[in-house]
N, C-alpha and C positions, 0 to 999 in steps of 0.2 A: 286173356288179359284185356283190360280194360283201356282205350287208347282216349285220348283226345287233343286235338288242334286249336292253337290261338293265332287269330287270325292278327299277322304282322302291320300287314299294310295293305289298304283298299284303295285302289284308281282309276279314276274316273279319267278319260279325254275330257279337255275340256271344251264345256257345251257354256251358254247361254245362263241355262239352270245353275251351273257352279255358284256354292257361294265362296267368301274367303276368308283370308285366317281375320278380318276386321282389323289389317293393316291400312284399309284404301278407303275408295269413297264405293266400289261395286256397283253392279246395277246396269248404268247408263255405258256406252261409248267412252273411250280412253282414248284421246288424241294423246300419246305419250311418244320420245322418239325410241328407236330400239335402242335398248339399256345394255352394257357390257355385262358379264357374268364373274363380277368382284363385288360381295357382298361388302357395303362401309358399314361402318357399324352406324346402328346400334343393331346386330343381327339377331336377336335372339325378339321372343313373339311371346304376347299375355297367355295365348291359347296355340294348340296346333292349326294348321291347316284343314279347311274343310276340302281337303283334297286339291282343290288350286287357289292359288289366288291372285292376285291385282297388284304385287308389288312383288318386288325382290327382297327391298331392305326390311328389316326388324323394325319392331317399334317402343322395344323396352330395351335397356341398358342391360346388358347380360348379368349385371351385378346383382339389380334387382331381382325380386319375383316375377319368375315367366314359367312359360309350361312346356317351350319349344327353342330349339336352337339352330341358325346354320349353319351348320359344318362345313357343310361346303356349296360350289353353284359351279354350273356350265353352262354353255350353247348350242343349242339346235343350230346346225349350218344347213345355207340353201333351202330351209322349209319354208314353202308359200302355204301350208295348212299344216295345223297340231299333227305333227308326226304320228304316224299308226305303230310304229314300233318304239316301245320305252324302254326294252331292255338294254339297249346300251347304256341311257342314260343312268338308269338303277344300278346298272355296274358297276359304272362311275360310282355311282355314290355310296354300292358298299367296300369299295376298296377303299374309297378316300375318308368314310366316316371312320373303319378300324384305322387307319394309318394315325388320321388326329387322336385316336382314343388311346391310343399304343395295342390293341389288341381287339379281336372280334366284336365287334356291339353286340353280337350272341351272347358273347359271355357274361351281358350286365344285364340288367333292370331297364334295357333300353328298345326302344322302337325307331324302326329306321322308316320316314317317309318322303317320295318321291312329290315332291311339287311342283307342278305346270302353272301356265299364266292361264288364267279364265278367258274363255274366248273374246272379252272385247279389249284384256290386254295385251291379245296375241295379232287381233286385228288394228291395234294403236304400234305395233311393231316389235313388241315384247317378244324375246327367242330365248330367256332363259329357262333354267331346271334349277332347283335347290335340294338342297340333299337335307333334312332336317332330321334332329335326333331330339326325342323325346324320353322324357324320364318315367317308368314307371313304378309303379305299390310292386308289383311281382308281376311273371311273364305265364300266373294260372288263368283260367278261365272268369277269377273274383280281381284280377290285376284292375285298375285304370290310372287315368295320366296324376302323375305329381306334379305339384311345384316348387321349382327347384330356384336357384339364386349361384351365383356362378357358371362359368364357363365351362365345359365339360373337355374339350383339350385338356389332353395328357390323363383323362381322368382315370384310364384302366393299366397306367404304366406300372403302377403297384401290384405286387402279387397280393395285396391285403384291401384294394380299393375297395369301400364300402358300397360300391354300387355290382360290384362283382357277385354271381350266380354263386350258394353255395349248397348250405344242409336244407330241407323242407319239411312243413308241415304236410304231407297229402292226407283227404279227405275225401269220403267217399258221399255220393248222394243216396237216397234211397233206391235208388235203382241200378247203384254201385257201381255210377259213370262215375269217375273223379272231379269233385267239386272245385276244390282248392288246392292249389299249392301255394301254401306262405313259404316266407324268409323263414327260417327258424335258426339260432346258437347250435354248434353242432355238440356242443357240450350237452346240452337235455337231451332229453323222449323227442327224435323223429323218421319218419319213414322213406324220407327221399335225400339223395343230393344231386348236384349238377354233377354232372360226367362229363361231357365237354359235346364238342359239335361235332355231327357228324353230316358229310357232305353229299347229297344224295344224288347218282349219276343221272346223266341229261333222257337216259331212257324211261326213268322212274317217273309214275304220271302222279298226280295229287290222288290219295285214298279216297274213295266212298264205301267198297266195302270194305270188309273184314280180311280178303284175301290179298288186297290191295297193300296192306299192310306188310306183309312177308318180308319185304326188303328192308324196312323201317326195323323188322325186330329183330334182322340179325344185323345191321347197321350199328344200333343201337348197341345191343348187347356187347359188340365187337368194343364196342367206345368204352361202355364200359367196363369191360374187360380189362380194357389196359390200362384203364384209372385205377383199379383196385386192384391188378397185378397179380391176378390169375388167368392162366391160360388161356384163351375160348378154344375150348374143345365139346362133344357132344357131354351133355349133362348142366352146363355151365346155367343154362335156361333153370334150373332149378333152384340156385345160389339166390336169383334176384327177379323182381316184374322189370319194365320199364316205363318212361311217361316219354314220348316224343313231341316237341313242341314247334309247329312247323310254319307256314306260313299259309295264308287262305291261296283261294286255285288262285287267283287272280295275279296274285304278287308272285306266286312260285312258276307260272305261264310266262313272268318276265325276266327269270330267272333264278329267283331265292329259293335255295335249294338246301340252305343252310337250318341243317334240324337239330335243336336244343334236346338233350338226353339223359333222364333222371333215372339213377338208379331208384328200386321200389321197395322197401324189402317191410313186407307189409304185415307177417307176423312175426318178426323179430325185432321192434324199434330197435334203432343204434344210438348210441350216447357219446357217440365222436364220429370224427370224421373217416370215412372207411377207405382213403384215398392212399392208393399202396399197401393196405395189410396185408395183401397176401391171402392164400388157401387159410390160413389158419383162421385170420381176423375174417373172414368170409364165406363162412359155415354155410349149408345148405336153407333158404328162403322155408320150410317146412312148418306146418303147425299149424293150430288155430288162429281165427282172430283173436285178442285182446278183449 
């Protein structure tokens, strides 16, 4: 089976070289005094973060068109240098970005990123973190950022919210890695859906090979098992593939362990949603291609 990884979130410590999200002036030295960590509005940003940047606050009215939003922000306490450990702080920010969202930011079209101050607005006395959430096209390897207009609070309270993970296009390349996963109506011809997240234990290291994988596929399968409400027992692997969508080493080193889980079922499109049918509505994965 064919696997592949999208890379969630990339961070850098902030160095010198950072540039930023083009909320500031950058560059030079920031006599700034240290700033609380309550974002005022206007919190939401034209563009994301180039991994740190030179302010806290937004610089577009969240109404408007922007391509980033914060969710939330905290404090480094007691740090006389950019903290070497971030996984508390992403903690923070994936609990607090599902709490505003009503539900996992896995489960949507969304990217969860971790922003530092660039090192001259850390040496002006800057000790925040921002939790930013980003809107995506899809969460395949053809996904990037949208622009969005609105507040994303509350936005996955609905079992129906339109930024919500559902049926997919999958797409093979000539070398029948998986090219794309689109959004697809689960009403047409498609070969994928979300099955939900599955949490992978702290012993589980980031894949590079094939064998590395082991745990992702019965992870997975297990997820999806009980989305479509057949057993997992031995054989079940033949029902369906899987697509696991995880985070790069870097981001999953800080903790994100949270992996996105597509059912495949690659010679039998489905023409509805396969969530709950059962043995019956979920026949053995067997056949040719199409």
């Amino acid at each position: 089976m064919r696997r592949w990884t999208a890379a969630v979130v990339v961070l850098v410590l902030a160095t010198a070289a950072c540039g930023t999200d083009g909320g500031g002036e950058g560059g030079g030295p920031v006599a700034a005094p240290q700033v609380t960590a309550t974002p005022s509005p206007p919190r939401c940003h034209a563009a994301p973060a180039a991994r740190t940047a030179d302010k806290l606050d937004g610089t577009v009215d969240c109404a408007a068109p922007h391509q980033a939003e914060t969710i939330h922000s905290g404090e480094f306490s007691d740090a006389a240098v950019v903290p070497a450990n971030l996984a508390p702080a992403f903690g923070d920010c994936d609990k607090q970005a599902s709490t505003a969202l009503g539900a996992d930011w896995r489960e949507a079209r969304l990217r969860l990123d971790l922003v530092v101050p660039t090192a001259a607005a850390w040496t002006g006395g800057q000790r925040w973190y921002r939790c930013d959430l980003v809107e995506l096209t899809g969460v395949g390897p053809d996904g990037t950022v949208a622009e969005r207009s609105g507040s994303l609070a509350g936005a996955l309270e609905a079992p129906d919210a339109p930024l919500r993970l559902r049926c997919a296009l999958v797409k093979l390349d000539k070398r029948q890695n998986v090219a794309t996963v689109a959004d697809s109506a689960c009403d047409v011809k498609h070969e994928g859906e979300f099955a939900g997240v599955w949490t992978a234990p702290a012993k589980v290291t980031h894949p590079v090979k094939d064998r590395d994988y082991v745990p992702f596929y019965e992870g997975c399968l297990k997820t999806i098992a009980a989305y479509v409400d057949v057993p997992y027992q031995p054989g079940f692997n033949a029902r369906t593939g899987y697509v696991p969508v995880l985070a790069d080493k870097a981001t999953w080193t800080l903790g994100d362990r949270g992996v996105r889980c597509f059912l495949w079922v690659r010679f039998r499109p489905l023409t509805a949603s396969a969530k709950g049918v059962g043995e019956q509505g979920f026949p053995p994965n067997i056949g040719q291609s199409s």
